[in-house]
C-alpha positions in Angstrom: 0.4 -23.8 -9.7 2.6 -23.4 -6.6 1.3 -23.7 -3.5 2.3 -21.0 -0.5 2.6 -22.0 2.2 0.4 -19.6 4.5 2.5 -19.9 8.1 6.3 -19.3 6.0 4.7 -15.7 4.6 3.5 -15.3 7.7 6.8 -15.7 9.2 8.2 -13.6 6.6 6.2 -10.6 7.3 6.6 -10.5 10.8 10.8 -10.4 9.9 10.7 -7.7 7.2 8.2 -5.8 9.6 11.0 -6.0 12.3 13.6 -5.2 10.0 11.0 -2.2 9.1 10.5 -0.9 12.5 14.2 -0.9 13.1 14.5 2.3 10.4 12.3 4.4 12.5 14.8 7.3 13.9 13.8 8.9 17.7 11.8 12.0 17.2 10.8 11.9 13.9 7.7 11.8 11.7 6.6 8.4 10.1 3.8 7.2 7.8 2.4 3.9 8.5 1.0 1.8 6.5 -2.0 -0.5 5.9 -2.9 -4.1 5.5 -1.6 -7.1 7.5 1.9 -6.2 7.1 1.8 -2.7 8.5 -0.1 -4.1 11.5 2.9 -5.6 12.1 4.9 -2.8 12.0 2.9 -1.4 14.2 3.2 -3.3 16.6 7.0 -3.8 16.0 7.4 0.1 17.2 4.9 -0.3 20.0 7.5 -2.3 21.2 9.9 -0.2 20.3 8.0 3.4 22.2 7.8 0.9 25.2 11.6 1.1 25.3 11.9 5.0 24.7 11.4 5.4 21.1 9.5 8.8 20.1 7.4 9.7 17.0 4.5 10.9 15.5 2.7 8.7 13.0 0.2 9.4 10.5 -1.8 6.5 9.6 -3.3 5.7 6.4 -6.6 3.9 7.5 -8.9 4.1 10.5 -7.7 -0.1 10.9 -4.0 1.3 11.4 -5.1 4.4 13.8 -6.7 2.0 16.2 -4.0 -0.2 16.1 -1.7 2.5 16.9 -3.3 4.3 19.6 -3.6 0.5 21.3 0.4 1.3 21.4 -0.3 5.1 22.2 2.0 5.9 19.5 1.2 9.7 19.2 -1.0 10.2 15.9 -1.1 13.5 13.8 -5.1 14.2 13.2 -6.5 15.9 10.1 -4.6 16.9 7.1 -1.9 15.2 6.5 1.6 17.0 7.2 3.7 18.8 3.9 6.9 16.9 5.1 6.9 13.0 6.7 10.5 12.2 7.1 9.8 8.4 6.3 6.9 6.4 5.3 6.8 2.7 5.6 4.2 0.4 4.0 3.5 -3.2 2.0 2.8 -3.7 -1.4 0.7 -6.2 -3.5 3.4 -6.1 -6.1 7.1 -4.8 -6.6 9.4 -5.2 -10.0 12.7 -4.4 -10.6 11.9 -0.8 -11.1 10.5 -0.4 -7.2 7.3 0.4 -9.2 4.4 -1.0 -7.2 1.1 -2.0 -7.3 -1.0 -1.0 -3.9 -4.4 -1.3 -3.3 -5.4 -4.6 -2.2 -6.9 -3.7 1.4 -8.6 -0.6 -0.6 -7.2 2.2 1.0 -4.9 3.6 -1.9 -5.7 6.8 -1.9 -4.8 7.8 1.4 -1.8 5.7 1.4 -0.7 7.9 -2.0 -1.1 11.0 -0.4 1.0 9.7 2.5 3.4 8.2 0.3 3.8 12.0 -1.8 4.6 13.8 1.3 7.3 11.5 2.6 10.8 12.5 2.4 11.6 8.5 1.6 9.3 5.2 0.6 10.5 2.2 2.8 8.6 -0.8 1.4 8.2 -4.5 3.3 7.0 -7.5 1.8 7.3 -11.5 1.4 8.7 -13.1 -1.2 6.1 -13.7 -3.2 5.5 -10.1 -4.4 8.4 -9.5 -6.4 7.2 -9.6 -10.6 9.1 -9.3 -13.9 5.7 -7.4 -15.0 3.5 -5.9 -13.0 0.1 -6.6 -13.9 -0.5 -9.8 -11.9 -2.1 -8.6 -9.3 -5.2 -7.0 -10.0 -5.1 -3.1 -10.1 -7.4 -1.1 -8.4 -8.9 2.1 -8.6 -10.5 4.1 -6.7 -13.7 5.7 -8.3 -16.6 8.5 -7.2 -19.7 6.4 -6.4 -21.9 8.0 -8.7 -19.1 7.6 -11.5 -18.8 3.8 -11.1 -21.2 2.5 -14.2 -19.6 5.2 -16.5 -15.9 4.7 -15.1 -16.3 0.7 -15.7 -18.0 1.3 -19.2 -14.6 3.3 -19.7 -12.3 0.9 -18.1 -14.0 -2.2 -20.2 -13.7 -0.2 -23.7 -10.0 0.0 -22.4 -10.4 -3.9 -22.6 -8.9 -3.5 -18.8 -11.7 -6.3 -17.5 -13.1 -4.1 -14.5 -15.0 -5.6 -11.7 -16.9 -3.5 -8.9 -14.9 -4.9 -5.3 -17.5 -6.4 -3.1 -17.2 -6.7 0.8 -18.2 -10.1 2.3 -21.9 -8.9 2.6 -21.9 -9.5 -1.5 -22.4 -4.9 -1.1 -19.9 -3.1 -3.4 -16.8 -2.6 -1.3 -16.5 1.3 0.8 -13.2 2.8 1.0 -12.2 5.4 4.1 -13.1 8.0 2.2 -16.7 7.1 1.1 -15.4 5.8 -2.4 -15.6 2.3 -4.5 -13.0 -0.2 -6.1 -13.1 -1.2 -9.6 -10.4 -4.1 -10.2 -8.7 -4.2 -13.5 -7.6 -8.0 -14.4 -4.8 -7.0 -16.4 -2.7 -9.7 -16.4 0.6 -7.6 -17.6 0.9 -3.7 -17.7 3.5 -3.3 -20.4 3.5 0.3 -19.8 2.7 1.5 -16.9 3.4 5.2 -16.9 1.2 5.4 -20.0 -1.9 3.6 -17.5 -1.5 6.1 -15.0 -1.4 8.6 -16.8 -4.7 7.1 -18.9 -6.4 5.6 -15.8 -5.7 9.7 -14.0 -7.2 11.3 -16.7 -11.0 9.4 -16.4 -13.7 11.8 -14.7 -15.3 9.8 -11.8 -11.7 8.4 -10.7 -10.2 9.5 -7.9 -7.1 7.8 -7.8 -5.4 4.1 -8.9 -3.4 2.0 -7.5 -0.1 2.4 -9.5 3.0 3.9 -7.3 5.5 5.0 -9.4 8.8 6.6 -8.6 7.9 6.8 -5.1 9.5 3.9 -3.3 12.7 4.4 -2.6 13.9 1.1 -0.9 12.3 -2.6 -0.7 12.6 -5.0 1.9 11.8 -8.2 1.0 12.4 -11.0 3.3 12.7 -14.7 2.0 12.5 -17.0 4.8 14.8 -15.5 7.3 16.6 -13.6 5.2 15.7 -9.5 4.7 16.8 -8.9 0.8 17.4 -4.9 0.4 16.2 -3.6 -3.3 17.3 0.1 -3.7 15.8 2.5 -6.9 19.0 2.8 -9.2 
């Protein structure tokens, strides 16, 4: 197995969230995203409003509100807008495609609704996200408490190997919204449209951590470099 090396992806996601923050045009309305990564951002365009830059963000958890108020970028409150001009956000895996797999901090469904509204998907990782397959990764999806027994039964007869996400405290794992994570262990999703589509049709799930035709540009930095991945 190859071992990462913890401080280079560090390194790499403070570069690609840079090169991120850098896209963000004056006076214009910008999605943010969650997870270490988007922190980063964050704080990238904090630096950024210091010197004169102006936006409104929408956040898609309470972890990248607080962050950005510590900035006092400007957030929108409530329902999320019809039109964001941009949103920017990580991913737990990308292939060739730009088809993702999202998820990983649990707040999926927010960040999907974000991502839907946005005029364009600008997506920042390290290196070590980029697949052949997705599938990796395990894929989450975000299910209705009382749902969770039947939605797993489902999930297991899909021979998909669920597993309820648990916090630290050994507790089953609370989204923003009040919901649960079930985990598939797929291993390789040879077709992922078909799982979406599947996965969106079970009652008790909310949504799943599949993003498909909705990012529109990767960053992915390796080392120092920032490589640029576009959807054909």
């Amino acid at each position: 197995m190859q071992t990462i090396d913890v401080t280079v992806i560090d390194q790499e996601k403070t570069a690609v969230a840079h090169a991120a923050a850098a896209r963000v045009e004056h006076r214009t309305i910008v999605g943010l995203g969650s997870g270490s990564t988007a922190l980063k951002l964050v704080d990238a365009l904090g630096a950024r409003v210091a010197d004169g830059l102006e936006f409104v963000a929408v956040a898609t958890s309470e972890q990248t509100a607080e962050r950005a108020r510590r900035w006092d970028i400007p957030l929108i409150a409530g329902a999320v807008p019809p039109h964001i001009d941009l949103v920017i956000d990580g991913a737990d895996e990308f292939d060739g495609g730009l088809r993702l797999i999202k998820g990983g901090g649990g707040m999926l469904l927010r960040e999907k609704i974000v991502a839907s509204a946005a005029e364009r998907m600008l997506v920042m990782v390290d290196h070590t996200k980029r697949v052949d397959v997705l599938g990796a990764f395990p894929l989450p999806v975000e299910v209705v408490p009382m749902a969770r027994a039947r939605v797993k039964h489902h999930l297991r007869r899909l021979k998909l190997a669920p597993e309820l996400r648990r916090g630290a405290d050994g507790k089953p794992f609370v989204t923003d919204e009040g919901n649960v994570i079930i985990d598939c262990h797929i291993g390789c999703i040879e077709t992922p449209d078909a799982l979406a589509g599947t996965l969106s049709a079970i009652p008790g799930v909310v949504e799943h951590g599949l993003f498909l035709d909705l990012a529109d540009e990767v960053l992915m930095a390796v080392g120092e470099t920032i490589e640029v991945f576009t959807r054909g």
